[in-house]
C-alpha positions in Angstrom: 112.8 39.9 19.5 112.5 42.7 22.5 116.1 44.0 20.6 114.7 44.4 17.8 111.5 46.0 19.3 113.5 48.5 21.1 115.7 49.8 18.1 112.9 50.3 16.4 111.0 52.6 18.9 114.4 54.1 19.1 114.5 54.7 15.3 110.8 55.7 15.2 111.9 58.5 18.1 114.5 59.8 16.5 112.3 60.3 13.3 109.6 62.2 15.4 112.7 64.7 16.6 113.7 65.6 13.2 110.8 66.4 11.7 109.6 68.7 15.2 113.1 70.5 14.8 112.6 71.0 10.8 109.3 72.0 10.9 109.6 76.4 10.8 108.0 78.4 13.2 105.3 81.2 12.3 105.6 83.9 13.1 102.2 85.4 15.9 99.6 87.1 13.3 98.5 90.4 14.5 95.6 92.1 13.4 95.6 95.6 11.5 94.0 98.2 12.8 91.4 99.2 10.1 91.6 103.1 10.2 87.9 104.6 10.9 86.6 106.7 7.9 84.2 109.4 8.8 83.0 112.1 6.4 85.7 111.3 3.8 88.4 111.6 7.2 91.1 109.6 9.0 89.5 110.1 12.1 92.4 108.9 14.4 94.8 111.6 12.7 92.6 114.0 14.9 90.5 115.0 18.2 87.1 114.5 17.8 84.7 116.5 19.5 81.0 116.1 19.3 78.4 119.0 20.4 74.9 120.4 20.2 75.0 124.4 19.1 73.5 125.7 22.1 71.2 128.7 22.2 72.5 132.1 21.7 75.9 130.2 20.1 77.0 131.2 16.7 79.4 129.9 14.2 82.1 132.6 15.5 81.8 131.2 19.1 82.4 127.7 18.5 85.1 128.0 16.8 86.6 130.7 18.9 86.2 128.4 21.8 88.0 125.8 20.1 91.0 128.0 19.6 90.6 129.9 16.1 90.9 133.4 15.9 88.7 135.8 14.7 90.1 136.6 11.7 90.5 133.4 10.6 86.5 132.8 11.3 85.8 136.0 9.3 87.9 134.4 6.5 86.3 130.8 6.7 82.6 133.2 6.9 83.8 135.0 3.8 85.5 132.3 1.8 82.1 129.6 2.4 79.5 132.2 1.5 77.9 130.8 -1.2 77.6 127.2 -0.3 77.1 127.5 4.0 76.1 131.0 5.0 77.3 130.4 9.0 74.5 132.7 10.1 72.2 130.2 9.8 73.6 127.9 11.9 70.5 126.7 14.4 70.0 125.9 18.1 70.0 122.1 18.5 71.5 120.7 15.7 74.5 119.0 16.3 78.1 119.4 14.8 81.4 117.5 14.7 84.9 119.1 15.2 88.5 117.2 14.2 90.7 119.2 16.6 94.8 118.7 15.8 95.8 116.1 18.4 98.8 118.3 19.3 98.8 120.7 22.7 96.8 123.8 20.4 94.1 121.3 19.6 92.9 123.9 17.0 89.6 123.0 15.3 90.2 122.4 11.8 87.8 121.1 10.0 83.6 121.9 11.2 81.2 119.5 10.5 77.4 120.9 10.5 74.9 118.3 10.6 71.4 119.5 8.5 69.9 116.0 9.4 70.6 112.3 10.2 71.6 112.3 6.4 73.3 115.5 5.2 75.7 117.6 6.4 78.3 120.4 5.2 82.3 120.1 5.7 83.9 123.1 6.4 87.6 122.4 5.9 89.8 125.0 7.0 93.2 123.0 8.1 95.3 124.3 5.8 95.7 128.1 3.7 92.8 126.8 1.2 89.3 126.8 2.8 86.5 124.1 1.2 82.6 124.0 1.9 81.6 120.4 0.3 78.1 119.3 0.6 78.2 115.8 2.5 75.4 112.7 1.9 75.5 109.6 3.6 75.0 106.6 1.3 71.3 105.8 2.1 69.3 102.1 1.7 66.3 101.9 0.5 63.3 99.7 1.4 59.9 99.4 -0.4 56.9 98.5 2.4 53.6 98.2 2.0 51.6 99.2 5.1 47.4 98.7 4.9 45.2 99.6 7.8 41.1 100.8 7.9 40.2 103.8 9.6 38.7 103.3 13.1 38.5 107.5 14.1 41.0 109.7 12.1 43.6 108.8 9.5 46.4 110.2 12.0 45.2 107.7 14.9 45.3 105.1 12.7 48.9 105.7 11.4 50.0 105.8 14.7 48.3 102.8 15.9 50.2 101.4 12.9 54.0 103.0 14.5 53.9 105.3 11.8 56.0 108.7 11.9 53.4 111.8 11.2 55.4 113.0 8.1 54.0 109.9 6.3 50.4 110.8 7.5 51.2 114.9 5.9 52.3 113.2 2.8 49.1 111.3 2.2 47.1 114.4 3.2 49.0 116.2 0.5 48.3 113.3 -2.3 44.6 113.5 -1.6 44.0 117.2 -0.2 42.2 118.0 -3.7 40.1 114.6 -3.5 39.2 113.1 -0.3 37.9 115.1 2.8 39.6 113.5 5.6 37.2 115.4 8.3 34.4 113.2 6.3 36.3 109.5 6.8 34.3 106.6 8.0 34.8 104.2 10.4 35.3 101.1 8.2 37.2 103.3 5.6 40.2 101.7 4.1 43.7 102.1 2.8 46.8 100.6 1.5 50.1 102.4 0.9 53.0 101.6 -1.5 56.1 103.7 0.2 59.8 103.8 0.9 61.8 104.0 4.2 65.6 105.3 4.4 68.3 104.0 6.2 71.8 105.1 7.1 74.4 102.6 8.3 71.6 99.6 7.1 69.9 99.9 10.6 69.3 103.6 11.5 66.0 105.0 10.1 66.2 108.0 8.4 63.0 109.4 6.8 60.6 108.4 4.4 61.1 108.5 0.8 58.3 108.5 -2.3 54.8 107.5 -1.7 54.8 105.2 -5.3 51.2 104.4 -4.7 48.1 104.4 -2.7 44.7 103.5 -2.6 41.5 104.3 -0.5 38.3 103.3 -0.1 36.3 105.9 0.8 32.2 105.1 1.1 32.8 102.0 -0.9 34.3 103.6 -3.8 38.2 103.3 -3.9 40.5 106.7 -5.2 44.0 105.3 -6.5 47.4 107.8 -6.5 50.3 106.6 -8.7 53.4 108.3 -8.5 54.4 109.2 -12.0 56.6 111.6 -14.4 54.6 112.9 -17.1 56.1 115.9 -18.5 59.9 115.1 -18.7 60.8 118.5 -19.3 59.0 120.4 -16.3 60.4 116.8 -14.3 57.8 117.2 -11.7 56.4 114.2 -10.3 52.2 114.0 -10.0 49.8 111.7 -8.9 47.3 110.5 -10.9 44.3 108.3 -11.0 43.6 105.0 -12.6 42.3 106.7 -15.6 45.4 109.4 -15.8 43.4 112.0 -13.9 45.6 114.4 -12.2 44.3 114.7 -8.2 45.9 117.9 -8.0 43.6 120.6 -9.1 44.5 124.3 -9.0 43.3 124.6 -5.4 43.0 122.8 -2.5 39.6 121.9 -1.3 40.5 123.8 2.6 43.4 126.0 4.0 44.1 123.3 6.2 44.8 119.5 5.9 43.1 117.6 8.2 41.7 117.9 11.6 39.6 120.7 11.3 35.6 121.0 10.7 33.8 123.7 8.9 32.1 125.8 11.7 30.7 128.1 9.5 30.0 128.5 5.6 29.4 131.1 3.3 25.9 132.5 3.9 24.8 136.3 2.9 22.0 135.8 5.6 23.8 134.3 8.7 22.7 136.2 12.1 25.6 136.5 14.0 26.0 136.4 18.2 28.7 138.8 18.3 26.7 141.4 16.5 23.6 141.3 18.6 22.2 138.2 16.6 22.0 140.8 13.8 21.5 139.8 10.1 25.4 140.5 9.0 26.7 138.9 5.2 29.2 135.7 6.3 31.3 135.8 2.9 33.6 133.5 4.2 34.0 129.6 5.7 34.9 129.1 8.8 37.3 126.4 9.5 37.7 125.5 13.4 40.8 123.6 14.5 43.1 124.4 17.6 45.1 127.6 18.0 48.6 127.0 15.9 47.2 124.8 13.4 49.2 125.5 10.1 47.6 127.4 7.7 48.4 126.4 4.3 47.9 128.7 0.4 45.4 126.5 -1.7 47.0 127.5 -4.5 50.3 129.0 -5.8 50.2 133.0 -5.8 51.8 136.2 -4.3 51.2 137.6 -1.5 49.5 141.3 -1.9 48.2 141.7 2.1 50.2 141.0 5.2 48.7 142.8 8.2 46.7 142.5 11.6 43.6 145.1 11.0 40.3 145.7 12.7 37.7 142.6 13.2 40.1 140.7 10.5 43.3 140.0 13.1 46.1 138.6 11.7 45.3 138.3 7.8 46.8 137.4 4.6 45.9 137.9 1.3 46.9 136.3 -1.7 46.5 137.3 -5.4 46.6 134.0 -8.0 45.8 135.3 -11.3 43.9 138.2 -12.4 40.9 135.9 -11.6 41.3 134.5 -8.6 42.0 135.5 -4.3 42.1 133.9 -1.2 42.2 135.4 2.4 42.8 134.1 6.0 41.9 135.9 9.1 42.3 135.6 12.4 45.9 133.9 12.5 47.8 133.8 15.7 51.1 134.5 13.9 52.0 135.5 10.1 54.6 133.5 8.2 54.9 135.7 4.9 55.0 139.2 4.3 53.7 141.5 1.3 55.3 140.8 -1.9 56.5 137.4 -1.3 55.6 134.3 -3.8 53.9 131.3 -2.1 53.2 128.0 -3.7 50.3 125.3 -3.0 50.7 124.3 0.6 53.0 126.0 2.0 52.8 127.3 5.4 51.6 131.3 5.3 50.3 131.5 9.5 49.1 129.4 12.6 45.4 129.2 13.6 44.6 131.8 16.4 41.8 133.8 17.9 42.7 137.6 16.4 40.0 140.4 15.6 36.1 139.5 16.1 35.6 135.5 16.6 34.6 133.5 19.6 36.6 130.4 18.9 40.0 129.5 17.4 39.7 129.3 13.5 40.9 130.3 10.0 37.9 132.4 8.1 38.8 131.8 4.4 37.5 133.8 1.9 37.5 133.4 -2.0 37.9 136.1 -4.3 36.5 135.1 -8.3 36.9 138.7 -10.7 36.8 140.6 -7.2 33.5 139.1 -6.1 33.5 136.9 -3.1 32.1 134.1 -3.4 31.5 130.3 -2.3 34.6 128.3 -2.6 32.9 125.3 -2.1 30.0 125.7 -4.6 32.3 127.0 -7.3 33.7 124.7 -10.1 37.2 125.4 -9.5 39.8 124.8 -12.2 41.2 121.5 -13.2 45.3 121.3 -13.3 46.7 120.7 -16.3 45.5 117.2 -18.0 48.1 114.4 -19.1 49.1 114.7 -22.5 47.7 112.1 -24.7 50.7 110.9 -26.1 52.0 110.2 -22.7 48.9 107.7 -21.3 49.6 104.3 -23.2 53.0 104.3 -21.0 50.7 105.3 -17.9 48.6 102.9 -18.2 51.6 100.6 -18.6 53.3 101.6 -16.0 50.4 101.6 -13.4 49.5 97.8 -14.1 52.3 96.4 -12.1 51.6 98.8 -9.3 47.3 98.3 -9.1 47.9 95.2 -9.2 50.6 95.4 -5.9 47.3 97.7 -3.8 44.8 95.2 -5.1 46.7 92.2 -4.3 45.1 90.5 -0.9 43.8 93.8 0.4 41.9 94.2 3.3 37.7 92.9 2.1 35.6 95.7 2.6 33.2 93.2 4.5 35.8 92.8 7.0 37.3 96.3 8.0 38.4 94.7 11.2 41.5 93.1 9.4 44.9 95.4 9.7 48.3 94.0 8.0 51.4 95.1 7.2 53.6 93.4 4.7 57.0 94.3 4.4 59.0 94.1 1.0 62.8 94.6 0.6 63.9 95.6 -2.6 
């Protein structure tokens, strides 16, 4: 029996050995290298070098410092024109360079970053040169942020981690409806908006504000983001009943954070002048020096100049019905002849000609009689077309519904949320 045992272990042995010495050997696995795209480029094929134009450094000296010559530059300058004018290039903003890995390292293909998002690729590596605008693929998120005002609208944002471009575009949705010098404590809001992102993780901006509500003294003024006039493809906001908020001027030269330290008043004494009886045909706005001053309406400019008690002035011309005027900016932005639109920047608050504080006087011109901006019916934009509202009103019911939705009580302006939605 222990025979028998034995040739069998010696059988079972033997079995074990040839299948270990027919079973094939793999070969190690090694892992690829996945090559790095960047901007459309094999980056290991070159150098990389990263940088921050400098003050005083142009377009010409970077490159020349990374071993171009000149008249190559004045060809790349030349060639690029019309998509990257390389005059423009600005102190801080940060470049890329792909050098040749060679012993020249020549720079051969520029990389100017506009922001975290765009950029333009100058490629100049071989005898054809290329200018190609650049985007980064950008994701999308909808939030929904809802707060209640406790001192200012900006304090409140930031209490909520919110970036101040946010708080500008709100101020621009309501600058021809809600006063935000006149908010309440208790005053409450709720925002629909979008936040980008580059790489999934990296914020980059904000995107469209697709609706908004506030309650202002009880009463609450809706915004909803909508294209009514396909062929002009300008986006407006509009009430719950399809009324436009914007109106043909803004309500003050200056968005928020200012109060009105003097109005319109033919029989104001004045300190300056001896507390002499002296017309005031302006209204004062006081907010600190460099405040931007903003055109309440779209127009062309037909004074630029710094003259007598007036300071630093501009005037604009809207229509043959209508002028503005600003005084006593630190610092003009526009010049005679140029065409502004509503809201853009024209000078900085300051303290120039005859005033004892810092402020933007802002007179109102109607058929070349000043008068009271603030007591004048001022014209309406143009209305939604009638046609148009039954997909308004469609399109809105989703979206009132999303503000009204659990929204802060007006008996409780205490409570602050934020809900976060991904799309």
């Amino acid at each position: 029996m222990r025979k028998i045992v034995i040739v069998f272990a010696f059988i079972l042995s033997l079995s074990s050995c040839k299948k270990q010495e027919t079973k094939p050997k793999l070969p190690p696995v090694i892992a690829k290298k996945v090559p790095e795209i960047r901007f459309g480029y094999k980056i290991d094929d070159y150098r990389v070098i990263q940088d921050t134009i400098k003050n005083g450094e142009s377009f010409g000296v970077i490159l020349d410092r990374h071993h171009v010559m000149y008249p190559k530059i004045n060809q790349i300058a030349s060639v690029v024109k019309d998509t990257f004018d390389v005059r423009r290039v600005r102190a801080g903003k940060p470049y890329t360079i792909l050098a040749s890995k060679d012993s020249t390292e020549i720079a051969q293909i520029f990389i100017y970053k506009h922001d975290k998002i765009n950029a333009t690729i100058l490629d100049f590596k071989d005898s054809t040169i290329t200018a190609i605008r650049y985007k980064k693929p950008i994701k999308i998120i909808e939030k929904e942020i809802e707060g209640v005002i406790t001192s200012s609208l900006s304090a409140t944002m930031d209490s909520l981690g919110l970036n101040t471009n946010l708080t500008w575009t709100i101020a621009d949705i309501y600058a021809w409806t809600l006063d935000f010098y006149k908010l309440q404590k208790g005053d409450s809001f709720k925002f629909v908006y979008e936040e980008k992102f580059i790489d999934d993780s990296t914020f980059a901006g904000y995107g469209k504000v697709k609706s908004a509500v506030f309650r202002h003294k009880g009463k609450d003024l809706y915004a909803f983001r909508f294209l009514a006039d396909s062929i002009l493809n300008i986006h407006e906001y509009y009430d719950e009943n399809a009324k436009m908020l914007r109106s043909q001027f803004l309500k003050a030269p200056i968005k928020f954070q200012y109060r009105i330290s003097s109005r319109y008043n033919l029989k104001r004494r004045i300190a300056y002048y001896g507390n002499r009886v002296k017309p005031h045909r302006g209204t004062d706005f006081a907010a600190r020096i460099g405040t931007p001053i903003i055109a309440t309406a779209n127009g062309t400019v037909s004074e630029s100049a710094r003259r007598g008690g007036n300071g630093n002035y501009v005037k604009i011309k809207h229509n043959g019905t209508y002028a503005t005027q600003y005084l006593h900016m630190s610092k003009r932005k526009v010049k005679k002849g140029d065409y502004v639109k509503q809201g853009d920047v024209i000078g900085w608050v300051g303290m120039t000609g005859n005033t004892g504080g810092p402020h933007v006087c802002y007179r109102f011109w109607k058929y070349g009689k000043q008068v009271d901006p603030l007591k004048e019916k001022l014209p309406a934009a143009k209305p939604m077309n009638k046609d148009v509202k039954p997909m308004f009103f469609d399109f809105i019911q989703p979206l009132k519904y999303q503000l009204d939705y659990n929204r802060v009580p007006a008996e409780k302006p205490e409570k602050v949320t934020e809900i976060i939605a991904q799309n």
